[in-house]
BANU-863148 format. One record per atom (N, C-alpha, C): atom name; x, y, z; residue number from 1. Coordinates in Angstrom, 2 decimals, padded with zeros to 5 digits. Last residue first. Example, Ala and Ser with C-alpha at 12.3 -4.5 7.8 and 13.67 -1.06 7.14 Angstrom:
R  a    east   north      up   k
R  N  012.85 -002.25  007.08   2
R CA  013.67 -001.06  007.14   2
R  C  012.90  000.03  007.87   2
R  N  013.19 -005.69  007.80   1
R CA  012.30 -004.50  007.80   1
R  C  013.20 -003.30  007.80   1
//
This chain:
R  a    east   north      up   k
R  N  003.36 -024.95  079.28 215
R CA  004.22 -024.55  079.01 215
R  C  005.59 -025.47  078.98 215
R  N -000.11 -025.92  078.31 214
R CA  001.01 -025.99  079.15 214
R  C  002.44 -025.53  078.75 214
R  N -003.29 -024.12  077.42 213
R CA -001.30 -024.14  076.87 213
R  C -000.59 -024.63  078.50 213
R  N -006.17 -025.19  078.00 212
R CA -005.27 -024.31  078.37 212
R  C -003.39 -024.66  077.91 212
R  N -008.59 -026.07  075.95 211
R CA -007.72 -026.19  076.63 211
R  C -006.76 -024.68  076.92 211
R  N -011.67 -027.38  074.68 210
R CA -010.75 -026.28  074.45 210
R  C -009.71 -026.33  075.66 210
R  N -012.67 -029.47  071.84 209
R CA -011.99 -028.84  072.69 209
R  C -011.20 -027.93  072.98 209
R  N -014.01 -029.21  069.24 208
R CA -014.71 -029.11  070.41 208
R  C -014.72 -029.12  071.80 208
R  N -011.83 -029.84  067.56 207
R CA -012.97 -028.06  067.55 207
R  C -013.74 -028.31  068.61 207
R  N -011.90 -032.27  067.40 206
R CA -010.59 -031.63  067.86 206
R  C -011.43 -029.90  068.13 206
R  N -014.30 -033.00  065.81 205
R CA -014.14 -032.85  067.03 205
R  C -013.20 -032.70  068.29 205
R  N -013.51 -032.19  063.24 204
R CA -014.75 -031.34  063.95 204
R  C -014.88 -032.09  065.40 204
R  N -011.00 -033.76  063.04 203
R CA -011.12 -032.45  063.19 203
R  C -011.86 -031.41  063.43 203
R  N -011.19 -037.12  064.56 202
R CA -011.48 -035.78  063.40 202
R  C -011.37 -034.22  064.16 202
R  N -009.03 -038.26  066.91 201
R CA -010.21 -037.98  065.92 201
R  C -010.65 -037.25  065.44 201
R  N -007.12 -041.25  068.09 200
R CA -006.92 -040.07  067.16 200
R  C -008.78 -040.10  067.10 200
R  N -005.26 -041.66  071.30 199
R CA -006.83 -041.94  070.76 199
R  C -006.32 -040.86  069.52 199
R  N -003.26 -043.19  073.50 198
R CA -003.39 -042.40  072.93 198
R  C -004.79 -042.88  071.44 198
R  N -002.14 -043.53  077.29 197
R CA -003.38 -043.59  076.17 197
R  C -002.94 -042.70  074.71 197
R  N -001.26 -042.35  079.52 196
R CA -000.91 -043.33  078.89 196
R  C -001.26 -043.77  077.77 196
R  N -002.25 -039.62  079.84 195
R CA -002.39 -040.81  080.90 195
R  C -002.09 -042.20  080.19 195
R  N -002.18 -038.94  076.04 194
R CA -002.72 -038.43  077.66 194
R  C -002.76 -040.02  078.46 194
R  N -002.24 -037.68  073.13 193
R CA -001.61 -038.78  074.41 193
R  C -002.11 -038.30  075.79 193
R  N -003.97 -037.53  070.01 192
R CA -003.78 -037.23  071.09 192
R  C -003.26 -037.98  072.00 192
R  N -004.21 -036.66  066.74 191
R CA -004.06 -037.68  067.26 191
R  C -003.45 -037.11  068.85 191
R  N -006.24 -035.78  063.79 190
R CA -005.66 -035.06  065.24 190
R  C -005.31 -036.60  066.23 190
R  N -005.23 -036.75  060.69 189
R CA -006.09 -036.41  061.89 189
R  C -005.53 -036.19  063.30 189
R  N -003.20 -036.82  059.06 188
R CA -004.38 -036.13  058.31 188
R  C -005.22 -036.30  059.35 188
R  N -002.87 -034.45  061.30 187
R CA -002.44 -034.49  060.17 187
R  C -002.53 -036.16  059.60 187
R  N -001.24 -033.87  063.60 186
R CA -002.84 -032.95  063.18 186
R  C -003.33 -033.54  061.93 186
R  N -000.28 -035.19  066.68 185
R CA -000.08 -034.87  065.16 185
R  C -001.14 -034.06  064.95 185
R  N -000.14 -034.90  069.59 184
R CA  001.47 -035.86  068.52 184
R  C  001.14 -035.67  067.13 184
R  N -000.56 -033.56  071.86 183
R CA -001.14 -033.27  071.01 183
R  C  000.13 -033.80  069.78 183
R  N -001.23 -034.84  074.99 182
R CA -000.46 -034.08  074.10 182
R  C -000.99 -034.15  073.50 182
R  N -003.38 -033.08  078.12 181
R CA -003.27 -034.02  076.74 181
R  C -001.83 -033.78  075.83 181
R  N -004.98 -033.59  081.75 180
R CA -003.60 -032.90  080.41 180
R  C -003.95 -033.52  079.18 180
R  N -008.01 -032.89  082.55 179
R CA -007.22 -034.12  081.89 179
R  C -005.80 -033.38  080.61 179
R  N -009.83 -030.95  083.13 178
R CA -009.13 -031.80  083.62 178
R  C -007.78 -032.21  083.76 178
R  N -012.68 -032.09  081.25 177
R CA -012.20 -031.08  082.28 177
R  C -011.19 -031.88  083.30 177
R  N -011.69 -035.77  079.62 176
R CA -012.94 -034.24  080.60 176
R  C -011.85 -033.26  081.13 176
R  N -011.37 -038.20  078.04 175
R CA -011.45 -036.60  077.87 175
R  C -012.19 -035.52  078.34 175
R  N -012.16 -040.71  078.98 174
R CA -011.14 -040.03  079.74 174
R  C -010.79 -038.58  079.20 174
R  N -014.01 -041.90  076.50 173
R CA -012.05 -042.23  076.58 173
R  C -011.50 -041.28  077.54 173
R  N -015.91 -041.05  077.81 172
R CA -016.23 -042.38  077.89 172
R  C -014.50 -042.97  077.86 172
R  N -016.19 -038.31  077.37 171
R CA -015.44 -038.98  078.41 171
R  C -015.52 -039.94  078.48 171
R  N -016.50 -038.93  074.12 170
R CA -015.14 -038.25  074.58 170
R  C -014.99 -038.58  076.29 170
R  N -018.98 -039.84  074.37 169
R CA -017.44 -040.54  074.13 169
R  C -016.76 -039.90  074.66 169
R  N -020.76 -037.71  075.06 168
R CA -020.52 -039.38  076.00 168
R  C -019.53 -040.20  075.50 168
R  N -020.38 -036.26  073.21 167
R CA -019.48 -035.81  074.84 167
R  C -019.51 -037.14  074.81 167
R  N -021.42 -037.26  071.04 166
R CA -020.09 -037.24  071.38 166
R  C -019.54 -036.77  072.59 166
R  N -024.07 -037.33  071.98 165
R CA -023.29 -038.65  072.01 165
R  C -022.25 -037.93  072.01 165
R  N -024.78 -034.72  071.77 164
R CA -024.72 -035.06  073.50 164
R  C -024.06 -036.61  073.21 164
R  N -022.81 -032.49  069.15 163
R CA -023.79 -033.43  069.50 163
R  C -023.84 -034.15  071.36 163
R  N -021.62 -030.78  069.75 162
R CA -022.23 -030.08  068.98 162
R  C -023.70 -031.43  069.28 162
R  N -019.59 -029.71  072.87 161
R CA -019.53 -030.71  072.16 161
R  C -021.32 -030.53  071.18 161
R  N -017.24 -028.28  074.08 160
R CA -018.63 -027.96  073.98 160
R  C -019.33 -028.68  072.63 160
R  N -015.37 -028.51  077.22 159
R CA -015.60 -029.06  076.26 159
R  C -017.36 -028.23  075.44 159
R  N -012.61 -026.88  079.14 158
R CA -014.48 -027.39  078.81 158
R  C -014.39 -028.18  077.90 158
R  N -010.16 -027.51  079.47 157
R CA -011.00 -026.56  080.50 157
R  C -012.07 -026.83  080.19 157
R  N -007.28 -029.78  079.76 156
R CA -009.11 -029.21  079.38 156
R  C -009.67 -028.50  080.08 156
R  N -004.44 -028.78  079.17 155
R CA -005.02 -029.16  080.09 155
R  C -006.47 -028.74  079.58 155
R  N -001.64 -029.31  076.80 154
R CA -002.74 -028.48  077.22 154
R  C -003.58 -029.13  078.21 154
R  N  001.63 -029.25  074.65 153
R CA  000.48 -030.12  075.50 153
R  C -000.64 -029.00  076.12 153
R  N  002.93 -030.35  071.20 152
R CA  002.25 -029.01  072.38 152
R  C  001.65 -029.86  073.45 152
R  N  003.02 -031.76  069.47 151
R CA  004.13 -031.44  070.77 151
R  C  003.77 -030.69  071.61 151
R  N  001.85 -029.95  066.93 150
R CA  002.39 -031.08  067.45 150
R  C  003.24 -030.84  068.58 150
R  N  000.10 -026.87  068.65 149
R CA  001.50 -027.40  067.39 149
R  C  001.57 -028.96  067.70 149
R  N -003.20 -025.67  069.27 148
R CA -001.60 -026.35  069.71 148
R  C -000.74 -026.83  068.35 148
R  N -005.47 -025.12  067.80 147
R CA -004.47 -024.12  068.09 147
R  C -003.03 -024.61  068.33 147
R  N -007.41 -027.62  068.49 146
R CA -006.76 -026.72  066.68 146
R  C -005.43 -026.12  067.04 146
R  N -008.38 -026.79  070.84 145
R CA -007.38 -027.69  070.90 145
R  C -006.52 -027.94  069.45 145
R  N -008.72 -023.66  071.31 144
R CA -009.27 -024.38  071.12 144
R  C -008.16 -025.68  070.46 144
R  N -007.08 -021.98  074.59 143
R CA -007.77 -022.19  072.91 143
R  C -008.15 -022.92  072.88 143
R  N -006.84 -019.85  077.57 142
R CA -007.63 -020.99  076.95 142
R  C -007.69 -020.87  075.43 142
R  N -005.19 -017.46  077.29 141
R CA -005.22 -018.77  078.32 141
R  C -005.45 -019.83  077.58 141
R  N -003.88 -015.60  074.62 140
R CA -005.57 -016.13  075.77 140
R  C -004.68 -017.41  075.94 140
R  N -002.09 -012.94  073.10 139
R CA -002.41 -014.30  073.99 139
R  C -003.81 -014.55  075.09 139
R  N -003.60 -010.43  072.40 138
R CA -002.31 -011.64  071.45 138
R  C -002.05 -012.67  071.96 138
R  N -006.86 -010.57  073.04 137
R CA -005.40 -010.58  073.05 137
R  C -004.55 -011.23  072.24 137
R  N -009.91 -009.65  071.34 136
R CA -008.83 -010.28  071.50 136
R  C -007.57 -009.87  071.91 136
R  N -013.61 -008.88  071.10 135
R CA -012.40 -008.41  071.52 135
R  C -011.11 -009.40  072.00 135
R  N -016.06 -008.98  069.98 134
R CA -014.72 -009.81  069.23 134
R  C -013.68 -009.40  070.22 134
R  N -017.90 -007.73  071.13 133
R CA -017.05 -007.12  070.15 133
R  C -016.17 -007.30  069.76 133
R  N -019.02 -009.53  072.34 132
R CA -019.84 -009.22  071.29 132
R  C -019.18 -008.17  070.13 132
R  N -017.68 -010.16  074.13 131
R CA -017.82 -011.10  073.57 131
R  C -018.19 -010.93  072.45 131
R  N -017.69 -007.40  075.63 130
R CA -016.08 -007.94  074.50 130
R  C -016.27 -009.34  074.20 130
R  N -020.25 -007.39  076.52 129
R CA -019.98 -007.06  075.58 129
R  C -018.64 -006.92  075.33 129
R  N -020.46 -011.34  077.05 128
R CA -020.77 -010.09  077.38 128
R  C -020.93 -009.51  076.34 128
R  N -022.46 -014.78  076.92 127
R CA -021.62 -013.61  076.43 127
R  C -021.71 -012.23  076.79 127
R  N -023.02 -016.98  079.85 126
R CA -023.49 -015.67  078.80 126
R  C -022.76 -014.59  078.24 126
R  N -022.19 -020.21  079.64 125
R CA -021.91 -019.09  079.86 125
R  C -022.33 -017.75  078.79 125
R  N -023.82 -023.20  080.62 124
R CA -023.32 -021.94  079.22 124
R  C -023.20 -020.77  080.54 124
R  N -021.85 -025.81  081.91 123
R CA -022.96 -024.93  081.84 123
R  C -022.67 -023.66  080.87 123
R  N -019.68 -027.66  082.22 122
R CA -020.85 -027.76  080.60 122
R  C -021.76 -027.00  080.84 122
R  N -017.80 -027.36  084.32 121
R CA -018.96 -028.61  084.10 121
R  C -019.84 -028.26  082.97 121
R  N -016.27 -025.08  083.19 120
R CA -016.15 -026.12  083.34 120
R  C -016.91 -027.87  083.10 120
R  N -018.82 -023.59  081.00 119
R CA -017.74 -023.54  081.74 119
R  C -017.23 -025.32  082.24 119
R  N -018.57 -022.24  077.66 118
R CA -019.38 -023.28  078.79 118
R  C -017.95 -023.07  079.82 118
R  N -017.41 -020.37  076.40 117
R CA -019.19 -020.60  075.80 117
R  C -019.47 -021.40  076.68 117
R  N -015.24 -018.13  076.43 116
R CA -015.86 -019.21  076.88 116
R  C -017.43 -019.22  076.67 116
R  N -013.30 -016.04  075.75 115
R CA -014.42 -015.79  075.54 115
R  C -015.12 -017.37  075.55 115
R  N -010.38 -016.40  076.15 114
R CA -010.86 -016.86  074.74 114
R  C -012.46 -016.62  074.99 114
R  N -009.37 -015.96  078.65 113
R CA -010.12 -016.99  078.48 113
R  C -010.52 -016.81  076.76 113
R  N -008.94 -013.07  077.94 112
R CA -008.35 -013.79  078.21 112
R  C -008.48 -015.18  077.88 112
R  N -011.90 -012.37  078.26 111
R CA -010.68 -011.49  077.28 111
R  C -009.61 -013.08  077.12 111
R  N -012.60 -013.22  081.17 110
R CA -013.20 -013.36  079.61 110
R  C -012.60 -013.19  078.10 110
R  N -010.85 -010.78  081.98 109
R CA -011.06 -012.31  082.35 109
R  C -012.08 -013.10  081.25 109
R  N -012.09 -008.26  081.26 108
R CA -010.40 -009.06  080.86 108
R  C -009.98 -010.28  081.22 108
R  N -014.78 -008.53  082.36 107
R CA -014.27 -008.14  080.52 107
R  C -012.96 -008.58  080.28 107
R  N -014.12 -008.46  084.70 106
R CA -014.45 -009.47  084.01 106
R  C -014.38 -009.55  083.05 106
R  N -012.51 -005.86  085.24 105
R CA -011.83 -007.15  085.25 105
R  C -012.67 -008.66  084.58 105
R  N -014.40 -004.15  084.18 104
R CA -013.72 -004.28  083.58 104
R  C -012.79 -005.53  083.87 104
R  N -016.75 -004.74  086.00 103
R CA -016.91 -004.84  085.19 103
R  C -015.83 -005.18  084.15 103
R  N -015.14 -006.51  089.03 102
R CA -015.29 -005.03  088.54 102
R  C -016.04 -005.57  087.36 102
R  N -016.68 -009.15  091.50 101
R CA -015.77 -008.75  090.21 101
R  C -015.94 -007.10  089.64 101
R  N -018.07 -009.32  093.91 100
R CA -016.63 -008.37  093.94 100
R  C -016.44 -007.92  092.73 100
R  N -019.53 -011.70  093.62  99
R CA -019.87 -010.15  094.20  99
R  C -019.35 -009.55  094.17  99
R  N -017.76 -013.52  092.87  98
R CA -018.71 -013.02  091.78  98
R  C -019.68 -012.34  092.11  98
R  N -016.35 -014.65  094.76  97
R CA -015.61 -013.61  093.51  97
R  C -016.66 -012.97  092.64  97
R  N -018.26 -016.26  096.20  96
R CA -017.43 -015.03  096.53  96
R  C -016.89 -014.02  095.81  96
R  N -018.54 -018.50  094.40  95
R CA -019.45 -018.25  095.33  95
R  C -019.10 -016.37  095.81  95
R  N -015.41 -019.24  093.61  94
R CA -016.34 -018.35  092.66  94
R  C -017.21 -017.96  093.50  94
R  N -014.77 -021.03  096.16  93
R CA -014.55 -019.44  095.75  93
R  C -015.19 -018.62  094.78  93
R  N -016.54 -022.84  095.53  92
R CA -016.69 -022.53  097.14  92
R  C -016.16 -020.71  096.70  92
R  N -015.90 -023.96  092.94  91
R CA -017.59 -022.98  093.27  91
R  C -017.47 -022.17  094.38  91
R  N -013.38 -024.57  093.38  90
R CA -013.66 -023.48  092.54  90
R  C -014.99 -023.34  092.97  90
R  N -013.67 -026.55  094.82  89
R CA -012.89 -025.66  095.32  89
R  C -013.06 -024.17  094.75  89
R  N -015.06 -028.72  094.03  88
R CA -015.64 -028.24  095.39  88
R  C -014.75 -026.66  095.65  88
R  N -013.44 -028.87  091.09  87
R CA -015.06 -028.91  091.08  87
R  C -015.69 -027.80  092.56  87
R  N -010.04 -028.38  091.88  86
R CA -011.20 -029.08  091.70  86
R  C -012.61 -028.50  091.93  86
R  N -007.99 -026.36  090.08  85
R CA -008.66 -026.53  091.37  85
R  C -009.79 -027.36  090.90  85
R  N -005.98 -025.29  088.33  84
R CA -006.85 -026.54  088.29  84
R  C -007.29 -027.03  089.60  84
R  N -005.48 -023.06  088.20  83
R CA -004.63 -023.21  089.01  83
R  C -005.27 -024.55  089.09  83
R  N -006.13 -021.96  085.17  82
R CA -005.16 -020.95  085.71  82
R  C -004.14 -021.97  087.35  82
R  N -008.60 -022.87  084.64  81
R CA -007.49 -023.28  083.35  81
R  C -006.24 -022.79  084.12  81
R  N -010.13 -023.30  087.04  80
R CA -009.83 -024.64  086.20  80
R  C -008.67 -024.29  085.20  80
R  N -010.52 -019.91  087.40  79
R CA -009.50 -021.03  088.33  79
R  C -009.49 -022.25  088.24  79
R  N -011.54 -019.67  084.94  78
R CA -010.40 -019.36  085.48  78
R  C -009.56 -020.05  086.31  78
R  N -014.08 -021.13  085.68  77
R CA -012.94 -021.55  084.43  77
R  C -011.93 -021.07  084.33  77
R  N -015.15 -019.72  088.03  76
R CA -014.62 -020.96  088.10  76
R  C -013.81 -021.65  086.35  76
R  N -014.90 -017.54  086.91  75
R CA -014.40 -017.42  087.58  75
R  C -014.46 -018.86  087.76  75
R  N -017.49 -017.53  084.71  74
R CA -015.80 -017.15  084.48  74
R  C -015.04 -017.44  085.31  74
R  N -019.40 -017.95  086.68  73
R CA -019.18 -019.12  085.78  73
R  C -017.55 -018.81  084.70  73
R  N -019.73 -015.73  088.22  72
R CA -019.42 -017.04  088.56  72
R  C -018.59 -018.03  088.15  72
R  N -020.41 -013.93  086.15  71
R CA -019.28 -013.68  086.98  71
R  C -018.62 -014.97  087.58  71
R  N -023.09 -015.30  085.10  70
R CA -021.57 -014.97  084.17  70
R  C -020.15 -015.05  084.97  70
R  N -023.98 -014.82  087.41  69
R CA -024.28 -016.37  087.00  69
R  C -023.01 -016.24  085.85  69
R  N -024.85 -012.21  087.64  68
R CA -023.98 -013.35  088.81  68
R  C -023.85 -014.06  088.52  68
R  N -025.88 -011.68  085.23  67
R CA -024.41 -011.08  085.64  67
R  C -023.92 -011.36  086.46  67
R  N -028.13 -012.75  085.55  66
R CA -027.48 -013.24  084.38  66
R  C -025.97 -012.57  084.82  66
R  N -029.49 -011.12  087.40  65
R CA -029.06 -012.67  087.68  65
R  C -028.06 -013.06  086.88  65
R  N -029.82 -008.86  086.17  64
R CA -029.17 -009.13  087.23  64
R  C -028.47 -010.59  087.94  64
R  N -031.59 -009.27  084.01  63
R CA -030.31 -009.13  084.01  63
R  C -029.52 -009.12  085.00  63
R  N -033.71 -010.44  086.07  62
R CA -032.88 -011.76  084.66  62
R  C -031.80 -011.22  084.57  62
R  N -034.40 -008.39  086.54  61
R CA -034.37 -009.70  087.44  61
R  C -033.72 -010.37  086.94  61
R  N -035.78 -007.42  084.03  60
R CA -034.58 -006.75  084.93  60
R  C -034.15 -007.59  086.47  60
R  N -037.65 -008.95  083.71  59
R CA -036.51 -008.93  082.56  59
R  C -035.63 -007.70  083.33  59
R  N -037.96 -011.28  086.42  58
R CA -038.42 -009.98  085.55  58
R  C -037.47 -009.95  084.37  58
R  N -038.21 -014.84  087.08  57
R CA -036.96 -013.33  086.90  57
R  C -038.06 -012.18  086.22  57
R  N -040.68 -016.27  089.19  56
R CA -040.29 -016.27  088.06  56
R  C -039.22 -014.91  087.77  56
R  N -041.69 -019.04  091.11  55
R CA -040.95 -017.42  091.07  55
R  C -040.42 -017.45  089.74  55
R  N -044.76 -020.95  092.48  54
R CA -043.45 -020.29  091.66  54
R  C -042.85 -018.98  091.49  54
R  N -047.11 -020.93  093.99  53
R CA -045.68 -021.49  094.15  53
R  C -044.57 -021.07  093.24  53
R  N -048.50 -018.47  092.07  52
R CA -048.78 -019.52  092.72  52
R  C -047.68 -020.03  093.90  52
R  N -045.94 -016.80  091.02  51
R CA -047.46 -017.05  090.31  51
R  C -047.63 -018.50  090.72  51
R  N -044.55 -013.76  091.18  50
R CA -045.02 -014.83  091.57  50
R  C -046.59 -015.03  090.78  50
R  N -041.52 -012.18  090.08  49
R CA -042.99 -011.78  089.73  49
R  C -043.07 -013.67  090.42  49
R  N -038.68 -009.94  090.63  48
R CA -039.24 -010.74  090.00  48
R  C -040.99 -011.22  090.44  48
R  N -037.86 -007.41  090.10  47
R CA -036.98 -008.39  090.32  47
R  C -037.62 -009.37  089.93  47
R  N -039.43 -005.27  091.80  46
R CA -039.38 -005.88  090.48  46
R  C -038.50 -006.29  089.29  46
R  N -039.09 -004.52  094.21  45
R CA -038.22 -004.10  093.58  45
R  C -038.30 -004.74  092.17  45
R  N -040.95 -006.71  095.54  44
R CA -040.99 -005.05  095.50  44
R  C -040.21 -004.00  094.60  44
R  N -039.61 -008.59  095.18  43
R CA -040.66 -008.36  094.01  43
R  C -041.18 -006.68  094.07  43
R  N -037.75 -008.37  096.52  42
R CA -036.81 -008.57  095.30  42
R  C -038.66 -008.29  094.36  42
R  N -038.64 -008.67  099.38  41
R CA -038.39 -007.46  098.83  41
R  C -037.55 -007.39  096.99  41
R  N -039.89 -011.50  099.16  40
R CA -040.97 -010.08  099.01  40
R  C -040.28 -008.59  098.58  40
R  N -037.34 -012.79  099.06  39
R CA -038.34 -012.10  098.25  39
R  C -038.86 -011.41  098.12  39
R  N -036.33 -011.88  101.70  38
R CA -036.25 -011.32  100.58  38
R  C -036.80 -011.48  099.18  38
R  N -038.48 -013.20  103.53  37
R CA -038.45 -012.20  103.07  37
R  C -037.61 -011.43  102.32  37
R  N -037.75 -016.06  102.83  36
R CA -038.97 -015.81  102.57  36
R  C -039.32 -013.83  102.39  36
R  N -035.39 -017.67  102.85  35
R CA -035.24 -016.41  101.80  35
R  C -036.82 -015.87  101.93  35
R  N -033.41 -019.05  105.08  34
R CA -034.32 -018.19  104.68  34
R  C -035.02 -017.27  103.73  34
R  N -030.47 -019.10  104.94  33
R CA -031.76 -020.12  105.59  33
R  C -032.74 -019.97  104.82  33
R  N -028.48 -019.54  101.32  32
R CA -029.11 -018.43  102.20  32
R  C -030.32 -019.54  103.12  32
R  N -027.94 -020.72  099.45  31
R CA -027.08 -020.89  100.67  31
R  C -027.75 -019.94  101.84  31
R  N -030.12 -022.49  097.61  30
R CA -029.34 -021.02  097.69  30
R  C -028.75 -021.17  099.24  30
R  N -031.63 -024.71  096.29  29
R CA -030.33 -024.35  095.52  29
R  C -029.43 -023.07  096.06  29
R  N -033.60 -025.12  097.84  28
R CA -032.57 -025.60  097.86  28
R  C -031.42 -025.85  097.72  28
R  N -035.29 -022.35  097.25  27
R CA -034.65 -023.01  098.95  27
R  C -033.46 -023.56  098.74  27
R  N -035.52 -023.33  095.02  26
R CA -035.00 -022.36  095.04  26
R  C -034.32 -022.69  096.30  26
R  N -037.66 -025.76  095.78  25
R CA -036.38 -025.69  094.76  25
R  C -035.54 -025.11  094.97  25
R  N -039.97 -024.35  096.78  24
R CA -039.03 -025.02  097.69  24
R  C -037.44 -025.17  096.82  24
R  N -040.85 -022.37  094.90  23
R CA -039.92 -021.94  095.98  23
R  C -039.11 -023.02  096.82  23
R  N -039.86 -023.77  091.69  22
R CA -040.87 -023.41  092.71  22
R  C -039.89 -023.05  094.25  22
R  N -038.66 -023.83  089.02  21
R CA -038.78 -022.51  089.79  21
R  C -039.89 -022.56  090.98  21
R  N -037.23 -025.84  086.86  20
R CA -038.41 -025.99  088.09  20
R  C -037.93 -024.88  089.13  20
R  N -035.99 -025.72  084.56  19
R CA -037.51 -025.96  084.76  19
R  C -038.24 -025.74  085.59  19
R  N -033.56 -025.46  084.88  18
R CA -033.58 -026.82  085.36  18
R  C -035.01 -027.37  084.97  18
R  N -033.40 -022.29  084.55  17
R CA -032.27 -023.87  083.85  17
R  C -032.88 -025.01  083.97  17
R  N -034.23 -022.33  087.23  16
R CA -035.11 -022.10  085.78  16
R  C -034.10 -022.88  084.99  16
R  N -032.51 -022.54  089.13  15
R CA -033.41 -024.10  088.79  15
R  C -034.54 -023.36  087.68  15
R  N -030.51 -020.06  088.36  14
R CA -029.83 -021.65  088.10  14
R  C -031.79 -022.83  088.18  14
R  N -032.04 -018.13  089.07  13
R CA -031.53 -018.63  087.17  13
R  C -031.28 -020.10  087.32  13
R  N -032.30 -018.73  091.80  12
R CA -033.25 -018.25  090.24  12
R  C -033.25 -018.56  089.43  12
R  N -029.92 -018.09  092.32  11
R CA -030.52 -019.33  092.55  11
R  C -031.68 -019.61  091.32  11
R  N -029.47 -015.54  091.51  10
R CA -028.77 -016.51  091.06  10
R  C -029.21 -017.76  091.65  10
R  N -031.12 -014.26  093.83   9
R CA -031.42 -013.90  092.20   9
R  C -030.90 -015.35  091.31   9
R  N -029.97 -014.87  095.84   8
R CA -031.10 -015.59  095.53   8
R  C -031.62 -015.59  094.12   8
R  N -027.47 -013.70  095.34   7
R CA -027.60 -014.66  095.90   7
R  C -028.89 -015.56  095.59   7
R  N -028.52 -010.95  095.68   6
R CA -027.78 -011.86  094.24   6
R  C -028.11 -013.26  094.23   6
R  N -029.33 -010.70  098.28   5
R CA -030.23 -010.78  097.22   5
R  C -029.53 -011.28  095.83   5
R  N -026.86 -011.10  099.48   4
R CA -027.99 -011.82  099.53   4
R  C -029.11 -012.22  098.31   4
R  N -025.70 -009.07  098.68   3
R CA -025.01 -010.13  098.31   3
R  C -026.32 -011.21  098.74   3
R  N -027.07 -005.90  097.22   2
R CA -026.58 -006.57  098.04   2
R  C -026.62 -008.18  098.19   2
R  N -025.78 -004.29  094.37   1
R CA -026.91 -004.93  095.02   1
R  C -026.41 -005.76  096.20   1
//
């Protein structure tokens, strides 16, 4: 499909996320001047459907979107667990990588990654199908912070935290996307060092990070 129209497709998704699908919104969220006539041609192509001020995905509008918005959203956790590029650096390129990606390289980027449920900044990411077929390497990038040995260290790639207070701790002590950590025990609770600091806490919320293996 052509990069425009993704483009807007994926604007789409992103302020339905948000609730608010009215065209100015959209405007706002897409890099594109103009989008007045590609719409018209994305509804021609039933893509997607108006109703009043608003735009809404088709269910073949959706899948399309949903596969720029995946591509994206791998690709900036890639390049958080792989070369820790900041926030402005990774969208600017994901923006790009996620018209290109093959099917199969995303499947092995995903592969890799341990099959990610959020990305960096805490947005979900949509499972494929080697999400759906368990599919594993003998090594992934990213685990879950369980995984390390005492002594191990790791850098955060997400977090996906079960309750919204415990994120607000965890960065409240400096645990974000990011942030190296060691890892000094497990036993009888997970006890962690980082930036000078060191914090212990349970084990359902050692499960709620996930990190990349420093070597």
């Amino acid at each position: 499909m052509d990069k425009t129209l993704e483009e807007i497709l994926e604007s789409i998704w992103k302020v339905e996320e948000q609730g608010d699908s009215t065209i100015e919104k959209i405007s706002q969220h897409c890099p594109i001047a103009s989008i007045t006539d590609e719409l018209s041609v994305l509804e021609k192509k039933g893509l997607i459907t108006r109703e009043a001020s608003r735009i809404y995905l088709s269910a073949t509008g959706r899948k399309e979107a949903e596969g720029v918005v995946r591509r994206h959203r791998l690709a900036e956790t890639l390049f958080a667990a792989i070369l820790n590029l900041d926030a402005k650096k990774r969208e600017e390129i994901a923006c790009e990588v996620e018209h290109t990606l093959l099917p199969e390289v995303e499947e092995a980027i995903c592969t890799l990654l341990g099959h990610p449920a959020f990305c960096p900044d805490g947005k979900p990411i949509m499972p494929g199908p080697c999400c759906n077929s368990k599919r594993t390497m003998t090594s992934t990038i990213v685990v879950n912070l369980t995984a390390l040995a005492p002594g191990e260290s790791g850098r955060i790639t997400y977090i996906t935290p079960k309750f919204h207070e415990r994120l607000h701790r965890l960065t409240s002590f400096g645990l974000i996307p990011g942030t190296v950590i060691t890892l000094h025990r497990k036993s009888p609770i997970y006890c962690l060092r980082f930036e000078g600091t060191e914090i212990a806490i349970d084990k359902d919320v050692a499960e709620d990070i996930f990190v990349s293996r420093i070597k």
